[in-house]
C-alpha positions as CSV (number, residue, x, y, z in Angstrom):
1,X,211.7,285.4,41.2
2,X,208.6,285.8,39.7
3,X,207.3,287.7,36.5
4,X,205.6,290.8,36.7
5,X,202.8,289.6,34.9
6,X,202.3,286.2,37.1
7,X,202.7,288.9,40.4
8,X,199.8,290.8,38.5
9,X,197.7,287.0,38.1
10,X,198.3,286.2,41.6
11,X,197.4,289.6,43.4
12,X,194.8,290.9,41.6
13,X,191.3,290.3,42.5
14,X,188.9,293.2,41.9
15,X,186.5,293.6,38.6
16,X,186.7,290.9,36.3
17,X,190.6,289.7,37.7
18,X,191.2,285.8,36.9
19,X,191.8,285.3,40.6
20,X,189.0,286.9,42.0
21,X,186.9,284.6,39.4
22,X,188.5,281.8,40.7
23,X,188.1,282.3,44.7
24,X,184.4,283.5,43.9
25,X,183.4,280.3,42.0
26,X,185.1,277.4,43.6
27,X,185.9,277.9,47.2
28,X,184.0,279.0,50.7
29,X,185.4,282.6,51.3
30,X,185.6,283.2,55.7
31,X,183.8,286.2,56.1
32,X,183.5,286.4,59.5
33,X,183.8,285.2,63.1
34,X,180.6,283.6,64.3
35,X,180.3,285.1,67.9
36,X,180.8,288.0,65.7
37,X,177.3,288.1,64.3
38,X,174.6,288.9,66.9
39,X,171.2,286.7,66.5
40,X,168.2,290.4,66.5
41,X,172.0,292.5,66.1
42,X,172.6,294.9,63.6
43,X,174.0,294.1,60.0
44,X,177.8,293.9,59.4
45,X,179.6,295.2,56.4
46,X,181.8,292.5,54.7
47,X,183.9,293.5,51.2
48,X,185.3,290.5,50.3
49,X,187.2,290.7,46.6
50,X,186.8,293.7,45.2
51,X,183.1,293.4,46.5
52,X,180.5,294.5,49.3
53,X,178.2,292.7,51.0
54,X,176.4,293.0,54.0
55,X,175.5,290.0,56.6
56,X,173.0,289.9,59.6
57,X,172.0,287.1,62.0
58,X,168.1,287.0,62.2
59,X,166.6,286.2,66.3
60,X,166.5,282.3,65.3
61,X,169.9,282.6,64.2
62,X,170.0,282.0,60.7
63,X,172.3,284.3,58.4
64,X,171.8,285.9,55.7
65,X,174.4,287.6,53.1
66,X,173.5,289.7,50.3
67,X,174.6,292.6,48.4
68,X,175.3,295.7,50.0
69,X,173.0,297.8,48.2
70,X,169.3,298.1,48.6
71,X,168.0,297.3,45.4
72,X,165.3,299.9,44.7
73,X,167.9,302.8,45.2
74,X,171.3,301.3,46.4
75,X,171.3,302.6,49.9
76,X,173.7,300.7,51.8
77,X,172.0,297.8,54.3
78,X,174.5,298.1,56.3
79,X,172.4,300.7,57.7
80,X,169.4,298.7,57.8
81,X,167.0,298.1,60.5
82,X,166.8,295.1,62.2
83,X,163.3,293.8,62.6
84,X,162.3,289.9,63.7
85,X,164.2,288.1,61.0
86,X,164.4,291.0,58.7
87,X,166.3,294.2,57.3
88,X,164.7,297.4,56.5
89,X,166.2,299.7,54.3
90,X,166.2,303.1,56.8
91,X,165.8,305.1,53.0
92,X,162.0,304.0,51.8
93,X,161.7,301.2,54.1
94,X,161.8,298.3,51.7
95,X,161.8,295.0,54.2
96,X,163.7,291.9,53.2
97,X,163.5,288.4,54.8
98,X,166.4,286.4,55.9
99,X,166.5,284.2,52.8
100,X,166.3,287.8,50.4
101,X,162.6,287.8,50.0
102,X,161.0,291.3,49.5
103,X,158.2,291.7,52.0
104,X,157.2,294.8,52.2
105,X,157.1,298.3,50.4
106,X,155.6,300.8,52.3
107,X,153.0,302.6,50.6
108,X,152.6,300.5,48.4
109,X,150.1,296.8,48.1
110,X,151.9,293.7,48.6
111,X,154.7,293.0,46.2
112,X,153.7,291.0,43.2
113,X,154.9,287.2,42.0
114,X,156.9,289.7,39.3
115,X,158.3,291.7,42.0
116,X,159.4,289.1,44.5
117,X,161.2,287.7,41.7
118,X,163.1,291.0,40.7
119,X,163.7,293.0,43.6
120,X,164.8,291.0,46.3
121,X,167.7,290.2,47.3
122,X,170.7,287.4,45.8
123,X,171.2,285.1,49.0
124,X,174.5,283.8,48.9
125,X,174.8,280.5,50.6
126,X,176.3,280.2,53.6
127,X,177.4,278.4,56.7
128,X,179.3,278.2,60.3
129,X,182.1,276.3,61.0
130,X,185.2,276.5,62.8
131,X,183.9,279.5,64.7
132,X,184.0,281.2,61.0
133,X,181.0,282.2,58.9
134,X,181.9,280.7,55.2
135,X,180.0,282.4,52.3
136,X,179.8,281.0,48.3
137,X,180.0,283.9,46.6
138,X,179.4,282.3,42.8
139,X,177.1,281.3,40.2
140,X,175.6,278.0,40.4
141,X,175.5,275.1,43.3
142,X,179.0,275.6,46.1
143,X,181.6,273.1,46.4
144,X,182.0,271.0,48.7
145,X,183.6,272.5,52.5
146,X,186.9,272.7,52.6
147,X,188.9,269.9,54.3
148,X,190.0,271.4,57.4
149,X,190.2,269.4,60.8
150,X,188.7,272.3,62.8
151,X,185.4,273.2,61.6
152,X,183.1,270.4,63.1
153,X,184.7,271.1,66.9
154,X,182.7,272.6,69.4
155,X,183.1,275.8,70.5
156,X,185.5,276.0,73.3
157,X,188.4,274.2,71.7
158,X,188.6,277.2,69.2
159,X,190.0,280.9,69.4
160,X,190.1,282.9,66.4
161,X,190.9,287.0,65.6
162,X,189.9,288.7,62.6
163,X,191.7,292.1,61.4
164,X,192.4,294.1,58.5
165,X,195.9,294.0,57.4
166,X,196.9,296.8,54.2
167,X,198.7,294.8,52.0
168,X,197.8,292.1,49.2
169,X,196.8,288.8,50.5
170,X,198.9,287.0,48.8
171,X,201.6,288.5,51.5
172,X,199.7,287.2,54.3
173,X,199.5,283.4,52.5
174,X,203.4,283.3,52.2
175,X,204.2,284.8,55.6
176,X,202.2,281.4,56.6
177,X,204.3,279.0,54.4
178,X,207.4,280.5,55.1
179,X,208.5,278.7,58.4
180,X,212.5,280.0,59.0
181,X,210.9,283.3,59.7
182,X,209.7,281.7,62.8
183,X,213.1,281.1,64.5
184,X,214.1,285.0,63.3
185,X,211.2,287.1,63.9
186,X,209.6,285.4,66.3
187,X,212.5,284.6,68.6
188,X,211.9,286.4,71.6
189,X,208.3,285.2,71.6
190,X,209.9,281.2,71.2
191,X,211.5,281.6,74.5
192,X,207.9,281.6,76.4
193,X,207.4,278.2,74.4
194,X,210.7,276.8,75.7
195,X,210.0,278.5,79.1
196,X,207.2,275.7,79.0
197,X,209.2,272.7,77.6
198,X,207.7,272.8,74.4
199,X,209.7,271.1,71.4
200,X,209.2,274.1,69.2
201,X,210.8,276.6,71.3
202,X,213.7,274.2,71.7
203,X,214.4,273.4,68.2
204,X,213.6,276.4,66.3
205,X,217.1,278.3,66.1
206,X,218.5,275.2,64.0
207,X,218.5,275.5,60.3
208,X,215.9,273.3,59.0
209,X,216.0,271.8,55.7
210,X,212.9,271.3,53.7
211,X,210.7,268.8,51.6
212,X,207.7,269.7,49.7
213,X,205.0,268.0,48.6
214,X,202.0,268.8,46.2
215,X,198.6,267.8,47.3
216,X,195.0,268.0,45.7
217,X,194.2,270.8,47.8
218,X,197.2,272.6,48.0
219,X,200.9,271.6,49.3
220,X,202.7,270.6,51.9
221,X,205.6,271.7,53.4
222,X,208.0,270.1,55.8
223,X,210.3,271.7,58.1
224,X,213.1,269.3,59.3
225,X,215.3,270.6,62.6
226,X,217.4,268.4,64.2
227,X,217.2,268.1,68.0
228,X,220.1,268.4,70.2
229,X,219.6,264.5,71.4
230,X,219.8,263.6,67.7
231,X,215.9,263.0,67.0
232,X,214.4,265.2,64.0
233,X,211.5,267.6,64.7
234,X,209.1,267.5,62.1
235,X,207.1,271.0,61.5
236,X,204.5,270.5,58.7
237,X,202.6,273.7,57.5
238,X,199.6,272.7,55.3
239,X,198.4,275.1,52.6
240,X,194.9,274.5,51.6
241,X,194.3,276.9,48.8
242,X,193.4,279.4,48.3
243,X,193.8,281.2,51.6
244,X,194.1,278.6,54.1
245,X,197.3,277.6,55.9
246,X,197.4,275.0,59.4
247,X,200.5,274.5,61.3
248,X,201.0,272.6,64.0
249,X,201.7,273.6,67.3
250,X,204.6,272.4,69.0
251,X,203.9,268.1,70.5
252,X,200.6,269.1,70.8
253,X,197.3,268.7,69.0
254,X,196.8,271.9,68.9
255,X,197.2,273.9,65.7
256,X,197.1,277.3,64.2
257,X,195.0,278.3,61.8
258,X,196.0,281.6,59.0
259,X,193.9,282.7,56.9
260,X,194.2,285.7,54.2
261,X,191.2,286.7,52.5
262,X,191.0,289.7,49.7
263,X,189.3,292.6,50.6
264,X,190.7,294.4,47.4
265,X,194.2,294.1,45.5
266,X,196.1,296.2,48.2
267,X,194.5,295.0,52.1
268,X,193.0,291.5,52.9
269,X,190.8,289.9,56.1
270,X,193.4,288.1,58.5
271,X,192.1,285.4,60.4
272,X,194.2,283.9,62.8
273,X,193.1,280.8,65.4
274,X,194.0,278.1,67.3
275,X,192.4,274.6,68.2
276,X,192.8,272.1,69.9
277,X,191.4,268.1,69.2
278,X,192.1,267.2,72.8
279,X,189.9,269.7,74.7
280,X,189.4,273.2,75.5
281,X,191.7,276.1,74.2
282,X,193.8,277.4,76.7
283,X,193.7,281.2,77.1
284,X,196.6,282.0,78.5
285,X,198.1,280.1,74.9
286,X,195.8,282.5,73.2
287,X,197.4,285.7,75.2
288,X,200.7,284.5,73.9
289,X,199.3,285.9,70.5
290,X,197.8,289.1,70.9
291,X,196.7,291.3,73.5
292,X,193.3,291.8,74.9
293,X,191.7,294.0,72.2
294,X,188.7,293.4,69.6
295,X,188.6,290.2,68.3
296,X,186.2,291.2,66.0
297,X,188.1,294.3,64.3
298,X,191.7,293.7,66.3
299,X,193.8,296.7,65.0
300,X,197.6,295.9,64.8
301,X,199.2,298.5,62.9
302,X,199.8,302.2,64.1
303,X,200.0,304.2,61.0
304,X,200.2,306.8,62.9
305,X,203.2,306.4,64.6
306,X,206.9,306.2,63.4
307,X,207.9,302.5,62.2
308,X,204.3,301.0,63.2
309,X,205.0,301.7,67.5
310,X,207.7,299.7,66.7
311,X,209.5,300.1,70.6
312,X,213.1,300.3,70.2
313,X,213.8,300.7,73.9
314,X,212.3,296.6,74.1
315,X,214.6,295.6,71.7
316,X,217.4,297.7,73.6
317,X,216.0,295.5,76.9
318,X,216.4,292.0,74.3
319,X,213.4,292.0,72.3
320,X,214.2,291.2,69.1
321,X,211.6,292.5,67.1
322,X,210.2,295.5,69.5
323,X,207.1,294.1,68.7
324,X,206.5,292.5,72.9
325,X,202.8,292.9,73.2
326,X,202.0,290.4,70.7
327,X,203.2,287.8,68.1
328,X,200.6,288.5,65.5
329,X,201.5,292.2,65.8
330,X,205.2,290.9,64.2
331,X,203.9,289.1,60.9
332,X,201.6,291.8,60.6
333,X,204.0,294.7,60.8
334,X,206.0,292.8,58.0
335,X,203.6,292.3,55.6
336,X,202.4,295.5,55.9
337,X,206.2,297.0,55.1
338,X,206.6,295.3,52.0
339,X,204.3,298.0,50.6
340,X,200.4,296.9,49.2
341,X,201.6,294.8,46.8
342,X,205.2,293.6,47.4
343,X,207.2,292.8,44.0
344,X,208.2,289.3,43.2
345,X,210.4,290.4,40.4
346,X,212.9,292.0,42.7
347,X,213.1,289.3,44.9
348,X,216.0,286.7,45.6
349,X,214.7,283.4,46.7
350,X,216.7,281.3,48.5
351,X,216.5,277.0,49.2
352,X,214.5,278.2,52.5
353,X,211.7,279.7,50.2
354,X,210.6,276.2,48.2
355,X,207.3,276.3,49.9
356,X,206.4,279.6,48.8
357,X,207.7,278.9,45.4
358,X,205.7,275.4,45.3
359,X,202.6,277.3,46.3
360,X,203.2,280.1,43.4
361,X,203.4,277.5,41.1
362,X,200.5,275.7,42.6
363,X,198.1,278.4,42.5
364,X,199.1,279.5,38.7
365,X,198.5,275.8,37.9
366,X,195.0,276.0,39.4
367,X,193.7,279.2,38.1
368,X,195.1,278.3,34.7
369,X,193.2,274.8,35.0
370,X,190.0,276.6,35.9
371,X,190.2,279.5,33.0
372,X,190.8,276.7,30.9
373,X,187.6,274.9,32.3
374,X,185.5,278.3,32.1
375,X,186.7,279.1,28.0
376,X,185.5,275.4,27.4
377,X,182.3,275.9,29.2
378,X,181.8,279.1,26.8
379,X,182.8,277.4,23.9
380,X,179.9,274.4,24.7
381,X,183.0,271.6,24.8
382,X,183.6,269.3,27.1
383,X,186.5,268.6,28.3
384,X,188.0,266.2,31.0
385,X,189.8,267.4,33.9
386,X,193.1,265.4,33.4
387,X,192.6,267.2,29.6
388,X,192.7,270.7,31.4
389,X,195.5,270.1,34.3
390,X,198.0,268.3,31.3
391,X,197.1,272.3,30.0
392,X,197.5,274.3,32.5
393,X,201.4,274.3,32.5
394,X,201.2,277.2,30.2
395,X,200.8,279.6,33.6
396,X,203.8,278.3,35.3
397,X,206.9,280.4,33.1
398,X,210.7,279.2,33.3
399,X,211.2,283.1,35.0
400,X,208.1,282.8,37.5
């Protein structure tokens, strides 16, 4: 199980929250789907960790992300005018370039040197990849882009959804890692995959065991089934931290891509995708995983309806779940009924649930590694990163 107090470090982002520190100042945060963002279309509201923003696509297709509010009165942008490569505030129609420059106050001569360099608005860095728009959110230059195998492809060999799930997003990382769920859950939906001769749907009602390994950017986590002809299928889930998990996808090179962003401590953006290195993505792979709704905003739960529409006459016809319009709609549902923020000190783990665990610990390690790395930046030392990771054991408790 875990500790209250480490559940408390590991969910929490809003305000001043260690882990909303940490995702802010040293990773990319997906904010978006590309096609998502019209070039001349109007702004889009993103909260992102206990924070809101707002994002627009300028007619030559750059981006730009700022702070929600206007910065003469705090009217939201979101309500801005788009004009050229440029939002107006619709309040006292302050203008603002695509890079945050103050153009224009109406009524007023052009703004001063002083002015430009006060009023306008914090551009957060930014770019596309993977069909994703990737914001820094923190002080000083971004790190590096992640290390993920999908976001130079073209176009066409990706599919991706993004939709608001209302629970922590720490449940939506573990869902990811956790692969005997698959074989449970999912098993009415594995049948289509062994309708079409694909290793996965053939393999995944045996009991795997499992092998972990730690990595630099997250861990590793092998499922190990054995086939009925005696050869071993190999299911590796990679989770690139913080909110990144790939898994592969069946014999093929395609792979699915889950990932859980914060909105706030209790709901988180889920982005789920598939590529494919060999060529386009098929769509009729991509039905197998939701139905045809907004792609953009695709609404899962029905909170207002018993059990989330769960249909109990499918499961009477041999659904398992009663979830038959759509895989993602299962894990979804899940999350979601383990309350906002589920409670890891209740829990009893099992061997099946070393990945999860391995990722706890990985994640506590981390963030402890980077507080330490913050209080010695404050305290004007320097001190070297083997120096802070020898450290950071302190986070990871004999009853987390």
């Amino acid at each position: 199980m875990l500790s209250p107090e480490n559940n408390r470090i590991l969910t929490e982002v809003e305000g001043d929250a260690p882990m909303g520190r940490f995702m802010r100042q040293r990773h990319w945060v997906p904010c978006a789907r590309s096609d998502g963002l019209e070039p001349g279309g109007p702004p889009q509201a993103i909260q992102l960790i206990g924070r809101k923003y707002v994002a627009f696509r300028a007619p030559d297709g750059r981006i730009g992300i700022f702070d929600e509010a206007c910065p003469h009165r705090g009217a939201s942008l979101v309500l801005a005018r788009t004009e050229d490569c440029s939002l107006r505030c619709i309040f006292h129609g302050w203008r603002f370039d695509v890079s945050g420059k103050i153009l224009e106050i109406p009524g007023e001569a052009a703004p001063s040197p002083i002015t430009i360099e006060r009023e306008s608005l914090r551009p957060y860095p930014n770019f596309e990849g993977g069909g994703l728009i990737w914001v820094f959110l923190g002080e000083g230059a971004p790190p590096p882009r992640p290390p993920l195998p999908f976001l130079d492809l073209p176009r066409d060999q990706l599919w991706i959804t993004r939709s608001k799930a209302p629970c922590n997003w720490l449940q939506g990382v573990e869902a990811t890692i956790d692969s005997i769920h698959v074989g449970v859950l999912h098993q009415s939906w594995m049948r289509n995959y062994q309708a079409r001769g694909q290793t996965i749907g053939t393999s995944i009602e045996n009991h795997p065991r499992y092998e972990v390994e730690d990595a630099t950017w997250g861990v590793k986590a092998a499922a190990i089934r054995t086939l009925p002809d005696g050869r071993q299928y190999v299911r590796v889930t990679q989770y690139v931290l913080p909110f990144v998990s790939l898994v592969p996808g069946g014999s093929t090179r395609m792979g699915s891509m889950f990932i859980s962003v914060p909105i706030n401590n209790v709901s988180h953006l889920h982005f789920f995708g598939l590529w494919n290195e060999d060529g386009p993505c098929s769509a009729d792979v991509a039905r197998l995983y939701t139905e045809p709704r907004d792609i953009d905003n695709y609404v899962v739960l029905k909170a207002d309806q018993p059990a989330w529409g769960q249909d109990r006459a499918a499961m009477t016809g041999g659904h398992f779940s009663g979830f038959d319009k759509a895989l993602l709609d299962e894990d979804m549902v899940v999350q979601a009924s383990m309350g906002p923020v589920v409670d890891r000190s209740k829990e009893h783990l099992r061997a099946s649930d070393v990945g999860v665990v391995h990722a706890r610990r990985k994640l506590l390690e981390e963030l402890a590694a980077f507080e330490l790395g913050e209080q010695a930046q404050a305290d004007g030392k320097v001190v070297r990163p083997l120096d802070i990771v020898a450290e950071a054991g302190y986070a990871w408790r004999t009853d987390a």
